[in-house]
C-alpha positions in Angstrom: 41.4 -163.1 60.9 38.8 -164.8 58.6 37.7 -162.9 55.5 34.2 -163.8 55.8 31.7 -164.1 58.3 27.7 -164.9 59.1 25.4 -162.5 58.6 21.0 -163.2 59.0 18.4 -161.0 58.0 14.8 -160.6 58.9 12.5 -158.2 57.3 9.1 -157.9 58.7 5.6 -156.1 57.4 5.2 -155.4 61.2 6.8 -153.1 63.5 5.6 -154.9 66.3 5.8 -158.8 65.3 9.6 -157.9 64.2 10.1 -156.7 67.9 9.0 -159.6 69.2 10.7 -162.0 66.7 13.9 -160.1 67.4 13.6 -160.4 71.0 12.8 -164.5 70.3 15.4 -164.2 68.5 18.4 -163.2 71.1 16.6 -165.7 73.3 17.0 -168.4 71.2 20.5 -168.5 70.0 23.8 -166.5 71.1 23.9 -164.0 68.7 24.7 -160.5 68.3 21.8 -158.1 66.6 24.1 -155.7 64.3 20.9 -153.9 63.4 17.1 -154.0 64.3 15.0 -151.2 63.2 12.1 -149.8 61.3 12.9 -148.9 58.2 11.0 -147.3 55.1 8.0 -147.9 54.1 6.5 -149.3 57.9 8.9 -152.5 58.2 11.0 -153.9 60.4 14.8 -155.3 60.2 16.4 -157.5 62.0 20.4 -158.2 61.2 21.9 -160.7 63.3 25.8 -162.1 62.9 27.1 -164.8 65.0 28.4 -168.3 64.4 26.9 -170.7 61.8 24.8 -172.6 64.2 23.9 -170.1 66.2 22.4 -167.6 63.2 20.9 -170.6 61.8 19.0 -171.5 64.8 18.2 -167.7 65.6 16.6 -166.8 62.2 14.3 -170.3 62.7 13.0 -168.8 65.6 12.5 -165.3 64.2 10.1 -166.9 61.2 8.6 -168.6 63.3 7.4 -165.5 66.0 6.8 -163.4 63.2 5.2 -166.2 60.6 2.4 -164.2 58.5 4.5 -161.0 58.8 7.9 -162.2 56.6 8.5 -159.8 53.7 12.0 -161.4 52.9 14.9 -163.2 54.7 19.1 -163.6 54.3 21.4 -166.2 55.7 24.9 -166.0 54.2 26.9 -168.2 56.0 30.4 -166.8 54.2 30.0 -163.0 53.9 32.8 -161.1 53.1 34.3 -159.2 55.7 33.7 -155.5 53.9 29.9 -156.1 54.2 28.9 -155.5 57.4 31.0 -152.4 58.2 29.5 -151.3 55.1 26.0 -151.8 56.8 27.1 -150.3 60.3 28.4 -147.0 58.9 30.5 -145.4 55.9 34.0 -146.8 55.8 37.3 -145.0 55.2 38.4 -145.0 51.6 41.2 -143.8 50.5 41.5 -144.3 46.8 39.4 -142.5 44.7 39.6 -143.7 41.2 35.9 -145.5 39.5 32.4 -145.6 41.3 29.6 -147.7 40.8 26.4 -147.6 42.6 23.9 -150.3 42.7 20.3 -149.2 43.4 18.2 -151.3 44.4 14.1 -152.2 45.5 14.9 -154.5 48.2 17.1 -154.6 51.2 18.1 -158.1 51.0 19.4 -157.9 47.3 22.0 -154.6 48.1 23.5 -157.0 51.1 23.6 -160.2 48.2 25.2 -157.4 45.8 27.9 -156.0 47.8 28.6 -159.4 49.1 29.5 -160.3 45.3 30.9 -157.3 44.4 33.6 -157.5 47.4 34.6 -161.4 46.6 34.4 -160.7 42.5 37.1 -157.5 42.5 39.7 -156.3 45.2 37.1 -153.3 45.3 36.4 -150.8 48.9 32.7 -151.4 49.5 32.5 -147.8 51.9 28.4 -148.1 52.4 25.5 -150.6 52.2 22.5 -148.1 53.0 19.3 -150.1 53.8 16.0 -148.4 53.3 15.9 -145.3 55.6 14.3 -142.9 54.1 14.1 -144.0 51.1 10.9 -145.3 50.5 12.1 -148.9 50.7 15.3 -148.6 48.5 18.6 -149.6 49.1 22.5 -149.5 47.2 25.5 -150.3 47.4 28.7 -147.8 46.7 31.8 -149.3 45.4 35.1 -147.4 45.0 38.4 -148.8 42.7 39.7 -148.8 39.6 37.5 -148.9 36.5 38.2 -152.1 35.9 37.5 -153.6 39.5 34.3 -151.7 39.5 32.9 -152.6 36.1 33.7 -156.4 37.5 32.4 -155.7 41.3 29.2 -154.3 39.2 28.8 -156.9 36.8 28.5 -159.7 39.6 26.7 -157.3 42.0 24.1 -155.2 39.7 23.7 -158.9 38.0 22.2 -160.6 41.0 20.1 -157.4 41.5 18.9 -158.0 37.7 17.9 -161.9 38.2 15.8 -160.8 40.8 13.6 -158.1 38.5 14.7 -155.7 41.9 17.3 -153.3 40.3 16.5 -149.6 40.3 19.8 -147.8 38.4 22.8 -148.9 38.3 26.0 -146.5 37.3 29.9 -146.5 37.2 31.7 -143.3 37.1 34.6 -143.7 35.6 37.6 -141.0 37.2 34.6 -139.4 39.3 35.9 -135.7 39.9 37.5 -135.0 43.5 34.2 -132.5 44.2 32.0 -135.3 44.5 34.1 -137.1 46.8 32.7 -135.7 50.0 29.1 -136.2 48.9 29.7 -139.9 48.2 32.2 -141.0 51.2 
């Protein structure tokens, strides 16, 4: 099994128009929608994977339903595997050493992080949380030792920086056990 895979994503201004890109969208190309949903504050996302090609094509089409409505797009045509389990759902993670969280202001630039952070250290990547209810917001956790963190950080938190969207960014170095269950 490949380490990396394709990942799109849409983000519209409106509900509706991203509804109806995402339906052009499937129509257009065969690919699988991971995710599509509003999300904070009144937007819509679209996450698609699939092959090169076939993501490619699909997120053309999705522009161009929901041209006049595009807050921000992704295509990331070698994403590593951890990324989109992080996206679907909290992974398993059983070491428990350093954490770093990247906080961010923009959907796009917590995928983009974690994407770095998982190819710069052998780092767990447990959750990517997108904007839900979080007035826009997004981060990235990232589990391992403090040295694989402070690296996974540095490349992730550093993107986040170039693009003036970084909220906070931490590393807890030997986090205590009690906090485990609030952060896995």
């Amino acid at each position: 099994m490949s380490d990396f895979t394709v990942i799109g994503v849409l983000e519209f201004s409106s509900i509706a128009a991203g509804i109806q890109a995402m339906d052009g969208m499937v129509k257009e190309a065969p690919v699988k929608i991971l995710d599509g949903r509003t999300i904070c504050p009144g937007k819509f996302l679209i996450i698609i994977t699939g092959d090169v090609a076939s993501v490619d094509a699909s997120l053309t089409a999705g522009k161009r339903i929901g041209e006049g409505y595009l807050v921000d797009e992704l295509f990331i045509p070698r994403l590593h595997k951890q990324v989109i389990p992080a996206i679907l759902g909290a992974l398993e993670c059983e070491i428990w050493d350093a954490v770093g969280v990247i906080e961010s202001f923009s959907v796009t630039s917590s995928i983009v992080a974690g994407d770095l952070a998982a190819k710069e250290a052998p780092v767990v990547i447990p959750e990517i949380r997108l904007a839900t209810g979080m007035g826009g917001k997004s981060y990235v956790k990232i589990v391992g030792s403090v040295e694989e963190v402070e690296a996974a950080m540095k490349a992730g938190a550093g993107y986040v920086k170039t693009r003036g969207l970084l909220c906070k960014e931490v590393i807890i170095p030997r986090a205590h056990p009690d906090i485990k269950a609030f952060f896995l």
